[in-house]
C-alpha positions in Angstrom: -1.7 -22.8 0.2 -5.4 -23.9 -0.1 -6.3 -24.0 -3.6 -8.7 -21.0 -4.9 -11.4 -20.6 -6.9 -10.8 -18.5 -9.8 -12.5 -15.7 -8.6 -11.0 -12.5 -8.6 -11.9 -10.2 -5.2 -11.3 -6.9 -5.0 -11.5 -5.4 -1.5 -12.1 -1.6 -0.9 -11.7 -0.2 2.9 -13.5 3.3 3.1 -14.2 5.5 6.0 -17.2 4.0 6.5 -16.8 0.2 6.3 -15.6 -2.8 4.0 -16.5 -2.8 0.0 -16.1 -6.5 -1.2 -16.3 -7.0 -5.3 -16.1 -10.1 -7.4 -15.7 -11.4 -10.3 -14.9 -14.8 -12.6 -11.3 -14.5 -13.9 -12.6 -12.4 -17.3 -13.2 -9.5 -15.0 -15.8 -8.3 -17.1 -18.3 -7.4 -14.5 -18.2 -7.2 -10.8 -20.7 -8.1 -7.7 -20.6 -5.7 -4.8 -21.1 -6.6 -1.4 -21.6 -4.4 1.5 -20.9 -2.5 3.3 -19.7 -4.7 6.3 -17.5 -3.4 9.1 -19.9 -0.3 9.3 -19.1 2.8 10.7 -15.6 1.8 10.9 -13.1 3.1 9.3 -11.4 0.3 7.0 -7.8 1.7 6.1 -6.2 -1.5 4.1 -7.7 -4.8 3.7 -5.8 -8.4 2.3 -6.9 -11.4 1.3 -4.5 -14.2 2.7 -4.8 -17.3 0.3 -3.5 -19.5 2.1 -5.8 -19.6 4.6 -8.7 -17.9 2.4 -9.1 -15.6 4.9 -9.9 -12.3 4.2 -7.9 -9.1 6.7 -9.3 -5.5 7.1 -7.7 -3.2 9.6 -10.4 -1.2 11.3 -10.9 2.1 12.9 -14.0 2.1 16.0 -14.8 5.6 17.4 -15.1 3.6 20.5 -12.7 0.7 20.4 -9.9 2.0 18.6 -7.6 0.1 15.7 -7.6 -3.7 15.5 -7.5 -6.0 12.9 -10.9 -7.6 11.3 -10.9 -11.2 10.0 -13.5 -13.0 7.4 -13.4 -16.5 5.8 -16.2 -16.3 3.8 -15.4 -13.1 1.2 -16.7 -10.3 4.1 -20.1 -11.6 5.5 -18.9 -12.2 9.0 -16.4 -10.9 10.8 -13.9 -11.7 13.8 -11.5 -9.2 15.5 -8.3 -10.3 16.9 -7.6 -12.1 20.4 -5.0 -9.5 21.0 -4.7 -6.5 18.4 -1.4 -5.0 18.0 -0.8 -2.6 21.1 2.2 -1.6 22.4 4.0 -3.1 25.2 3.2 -1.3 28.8 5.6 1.7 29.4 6.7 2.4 26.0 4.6 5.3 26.3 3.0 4.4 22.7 -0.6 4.1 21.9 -1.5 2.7 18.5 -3.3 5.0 16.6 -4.0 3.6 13.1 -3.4 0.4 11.2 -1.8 1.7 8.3 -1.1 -1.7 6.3 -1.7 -5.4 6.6 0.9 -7.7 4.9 0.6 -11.5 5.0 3.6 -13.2 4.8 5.3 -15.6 1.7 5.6 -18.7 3.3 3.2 -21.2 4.4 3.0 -20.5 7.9 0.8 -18.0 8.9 2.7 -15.0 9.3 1.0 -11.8 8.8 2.6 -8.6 9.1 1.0 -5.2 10.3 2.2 -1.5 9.9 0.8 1.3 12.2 0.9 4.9 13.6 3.4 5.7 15.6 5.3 3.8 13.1 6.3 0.2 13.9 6.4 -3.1 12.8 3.8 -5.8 14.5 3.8 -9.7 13.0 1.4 -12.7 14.2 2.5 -16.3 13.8 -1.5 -17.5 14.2 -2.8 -15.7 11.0 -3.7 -12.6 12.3 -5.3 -14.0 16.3 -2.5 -12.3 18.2 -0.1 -9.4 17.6 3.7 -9.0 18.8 5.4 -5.8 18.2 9.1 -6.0 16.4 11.2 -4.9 19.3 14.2 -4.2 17.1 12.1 -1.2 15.6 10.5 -0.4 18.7 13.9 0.2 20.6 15.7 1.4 17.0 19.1 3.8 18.4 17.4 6.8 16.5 13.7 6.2 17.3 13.6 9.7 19.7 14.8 11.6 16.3 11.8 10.3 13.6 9.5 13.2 13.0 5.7 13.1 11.4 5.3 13.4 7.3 1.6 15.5 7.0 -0.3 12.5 7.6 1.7 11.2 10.5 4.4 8.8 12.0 3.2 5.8 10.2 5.1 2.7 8.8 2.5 2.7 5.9 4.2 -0.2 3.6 5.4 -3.4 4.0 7.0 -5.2 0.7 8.0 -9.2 1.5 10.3 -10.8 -1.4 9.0 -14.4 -2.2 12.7 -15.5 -3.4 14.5 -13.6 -0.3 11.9 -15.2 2.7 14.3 -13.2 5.4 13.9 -9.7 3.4 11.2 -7.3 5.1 11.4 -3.8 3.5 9.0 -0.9 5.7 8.6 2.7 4.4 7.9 5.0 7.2 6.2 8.9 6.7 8.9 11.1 7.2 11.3 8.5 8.0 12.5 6.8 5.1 12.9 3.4 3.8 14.2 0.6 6.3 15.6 -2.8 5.6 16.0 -5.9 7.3 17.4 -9.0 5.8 17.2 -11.4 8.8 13.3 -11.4 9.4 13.3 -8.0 11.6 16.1 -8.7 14.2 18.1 -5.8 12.7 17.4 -2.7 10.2 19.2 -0.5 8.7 18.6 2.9 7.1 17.8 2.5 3.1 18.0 6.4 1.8 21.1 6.8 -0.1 20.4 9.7 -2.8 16.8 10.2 -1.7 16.6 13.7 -1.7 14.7 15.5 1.5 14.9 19.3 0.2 12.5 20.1 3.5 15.1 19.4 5.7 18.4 21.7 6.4 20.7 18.1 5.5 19.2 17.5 2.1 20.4 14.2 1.7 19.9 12.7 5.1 20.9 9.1 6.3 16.7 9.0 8.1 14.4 11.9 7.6 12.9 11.4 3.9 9.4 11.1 2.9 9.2 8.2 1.2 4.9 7.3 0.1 4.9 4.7 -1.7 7.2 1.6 -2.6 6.2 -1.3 -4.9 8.2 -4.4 -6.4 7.7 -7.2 -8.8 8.2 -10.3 -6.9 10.1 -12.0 -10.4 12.4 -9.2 -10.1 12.8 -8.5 -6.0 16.2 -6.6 -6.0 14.8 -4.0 -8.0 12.3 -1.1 -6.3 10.3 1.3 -7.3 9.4 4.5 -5.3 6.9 7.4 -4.9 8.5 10.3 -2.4 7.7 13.2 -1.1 10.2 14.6 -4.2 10.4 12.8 -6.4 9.9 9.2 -8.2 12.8 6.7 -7.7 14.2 3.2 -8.6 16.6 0.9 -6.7 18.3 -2.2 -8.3 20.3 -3.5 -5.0 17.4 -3.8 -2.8 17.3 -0.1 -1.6 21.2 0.3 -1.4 21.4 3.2 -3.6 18.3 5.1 -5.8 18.4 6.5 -9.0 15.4 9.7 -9.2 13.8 8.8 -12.8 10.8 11.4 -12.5 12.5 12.3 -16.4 8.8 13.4 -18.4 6.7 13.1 -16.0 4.9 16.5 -15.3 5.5 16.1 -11.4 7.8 14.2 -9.1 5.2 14.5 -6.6 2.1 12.0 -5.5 1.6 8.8 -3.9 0.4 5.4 -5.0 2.7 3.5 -6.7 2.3 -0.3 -8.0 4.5 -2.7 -10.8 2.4 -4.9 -13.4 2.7 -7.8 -12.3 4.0 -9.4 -15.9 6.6 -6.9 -16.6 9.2 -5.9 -14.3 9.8 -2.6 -16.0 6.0 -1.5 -16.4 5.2 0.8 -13.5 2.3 2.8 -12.5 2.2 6.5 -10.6 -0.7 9.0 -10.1 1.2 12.2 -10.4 -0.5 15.5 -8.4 0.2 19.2 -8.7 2.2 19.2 -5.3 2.7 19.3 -1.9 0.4 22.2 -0.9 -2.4 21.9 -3.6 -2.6 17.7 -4.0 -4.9 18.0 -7.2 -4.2 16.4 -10.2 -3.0 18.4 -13.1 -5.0 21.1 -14.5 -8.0 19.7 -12.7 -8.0 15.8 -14.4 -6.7 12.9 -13.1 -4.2 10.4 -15.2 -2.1 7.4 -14.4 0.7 7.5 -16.0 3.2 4.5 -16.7 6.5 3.6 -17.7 7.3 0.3 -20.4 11.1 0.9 -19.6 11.7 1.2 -16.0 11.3 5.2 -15.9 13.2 6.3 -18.6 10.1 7.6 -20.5 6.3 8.1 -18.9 2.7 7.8 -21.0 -0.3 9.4 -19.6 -3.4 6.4 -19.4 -6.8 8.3 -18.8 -9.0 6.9 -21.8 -12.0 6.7 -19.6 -11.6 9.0 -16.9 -13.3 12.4 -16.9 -11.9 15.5 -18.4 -13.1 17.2 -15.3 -11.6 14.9 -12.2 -10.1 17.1 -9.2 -10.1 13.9 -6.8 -7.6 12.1 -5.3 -6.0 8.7 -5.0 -4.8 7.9 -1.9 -1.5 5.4 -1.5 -3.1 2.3 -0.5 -6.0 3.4 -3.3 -4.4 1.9 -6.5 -3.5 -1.2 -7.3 -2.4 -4.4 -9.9 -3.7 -7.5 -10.4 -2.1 -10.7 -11.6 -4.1 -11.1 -14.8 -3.0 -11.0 -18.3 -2.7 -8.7 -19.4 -2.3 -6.6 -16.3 -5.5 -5.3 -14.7 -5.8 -2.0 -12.6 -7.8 -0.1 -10.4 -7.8 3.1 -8.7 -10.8 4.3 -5.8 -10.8 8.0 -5.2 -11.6 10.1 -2.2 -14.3 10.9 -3.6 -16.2 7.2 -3.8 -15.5 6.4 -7.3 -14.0 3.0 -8.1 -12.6 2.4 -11.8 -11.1 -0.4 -13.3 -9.4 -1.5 -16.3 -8.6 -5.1 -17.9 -5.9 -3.8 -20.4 -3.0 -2.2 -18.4 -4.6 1.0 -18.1 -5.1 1.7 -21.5 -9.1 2.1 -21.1 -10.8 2.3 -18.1 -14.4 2.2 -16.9 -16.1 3.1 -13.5 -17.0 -0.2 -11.5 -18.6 1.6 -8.6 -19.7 5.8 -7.7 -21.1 7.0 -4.3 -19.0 4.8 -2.1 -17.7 6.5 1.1 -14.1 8.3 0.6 -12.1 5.0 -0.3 -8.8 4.5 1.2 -7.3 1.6 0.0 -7.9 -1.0 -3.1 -6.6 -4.4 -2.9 -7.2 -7.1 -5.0 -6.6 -10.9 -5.1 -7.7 -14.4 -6.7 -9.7 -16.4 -5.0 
């Protein structure tokens, strides 16, 4: 892995292009750049430090979905020798990039997730694009149906201490696991419940939105559904629903500190049907011991906040303590150095902001 910096980048995809924002490690103020990629809608960016290469999946009006590459922080810009597209006569057209992922080892693996929902990795960094035909040709791939915002493999979680472990999360699928690098998966669901559908407790057909790990701790998940907030200890072989105090089981992002295994993060909204935050002002809220109890963080944020967070739109870094950031729909970045227990705004006016990712340089 080429050795960084000590800057801190945070990367910020919005309908209308590429954010980049930096900072020296105290992440006491930040430098905006952009926007680049414009006009396009950016739906997740990464920063692969290995390389030092920076990935943006991108949306042209006239192009379509392919993935953007940078080695100098988001100045210039490189599309893909071969984006991910489906193979001829699958009948599938790729629709959105939903999430880029590079890979743990030192190797140049990167992973992609898109709409319809399937698994694409590159061996060259990110150059050229191969689809994962075990998901492709999955035995029940004719019987996945669309969550609101489509059927999109949305999240890709890679365990640093299990190298053969991808974990996807598909909208309304569920949660799928492979442990030998994507030949085979197998259905992750147990005890989710799916209270839309007439089998409440299906073996596929959940609605999982978010998951997130800590990689010191891999075996153990957490999860933002559809209904309601969930932890695994096995890797996804059985979930526990620890919503407990927290005044909704709905929402979507969902990220772990990166010091403390049992410190996790949610932005709870009203519901389903409404998707505002409660009683008109938006909180993070967090849990110090693994979702038995949940504290509301929103010293900082206005009384009066109806926006949204998307679930690529929050995030972690590896700082200590913790740092966090959230970018709303409605253009507003914030940020805090302290775990969440003050935050400021970094940024207002942006585009509608779909994702926040952050790295060190």
């Amino acid at each position: 892995m080429a050795k960084g910096d000590g800057r801190q980048i945070l990367m910020v995809g919005t309908r209308k292009g590429a954010f980049v924002f930096t900072s020296d490690s105290g992440r006491r103020s930040w430098k905006l750049s952009g926007p680049e990629l414009k006009g396009n809608e950016t739906y997740h960016m990464a920063y692969d430090r290995r390389s030092r290469t920076m990935l943006a999946s991108v949306s042209s009006s006239h192009w379509g979905p392919t993935v953007a590459k940078s080695k100098d922080l988001g100045k210039s810009w490189k599309v893909s020798r071969t984006p991910p597209k489906f193979p001829k006569g699958s009948g599938l057209s790729v629709a959105r990039i939903w999430q880029i992922k590079p890979g743990t080892d030192d190797d140049g693996v990167v992973y992609a997730g898109v709409e319809p929902a399937c698994l694409f990795r590159s061996d060259d960094g990110g150059e050229k694009w191969t689809v994962n035909e075990a998901m492709l040709n999955h035995k029940t791939r004719k019987k996945w149906q669309p969550g609101g915002g489509g059927l999109c493999l949305h999240t890709v979680v890679l365990s640093e201490r299990r190298p053969k472990r991808i974990l996807i999360a598909i909208s309304a699928v569920g949660v799928m696991r492979s442990d030998d690098n994507g030949e085979t998966w197998g259905f992750k669901n147990k005890r989710l419940l799916a209270d839309f559908q007439p089998e409440k407790y299906p073996e596929f057909g959940t609605c999982v939105h978010k998951l997130a790990i800590n990689q010191s701790k891999p075996d153990t998940i957490f999860q933002q559904n559809h209904t309601g907030v969930y932890r695994s200890d096995d890797a996804g072989d059985d979930w526990k629903d620890i919503r407990n105090n927290l005044p909704s089981r709905f929402g979507f992002p969902a990220t772990v500190d990166a010091n403390d295994s049992e410190r996790f993060y949610l932005a709870p909204l009203e519901g389903d049907f409404s998707r505002i935050p409660m009683g008109g002002h938006f909180a993070v809220w967090a849990t110090d011991n693994g979702g038995k109890e949940w504290h509301k963080l929103d010293s900082g944020i206005p009384k009066t906040s109806y926006f949204t967070v998307l679930r690529d739109a929050m995030v972690t870094d590896q700082g200590e303590p913790c740092g966090l950031y959230f970018g709303s729909t409605t253009g507003q970045l914030f940020a805090s150095r302290d775990q969440g227990n003050k935050w400021e705004k970094i940024a207002d006016g942006l585009p509608p902001i779909l994702s926040v990712s952050v790295s060190s340089a």
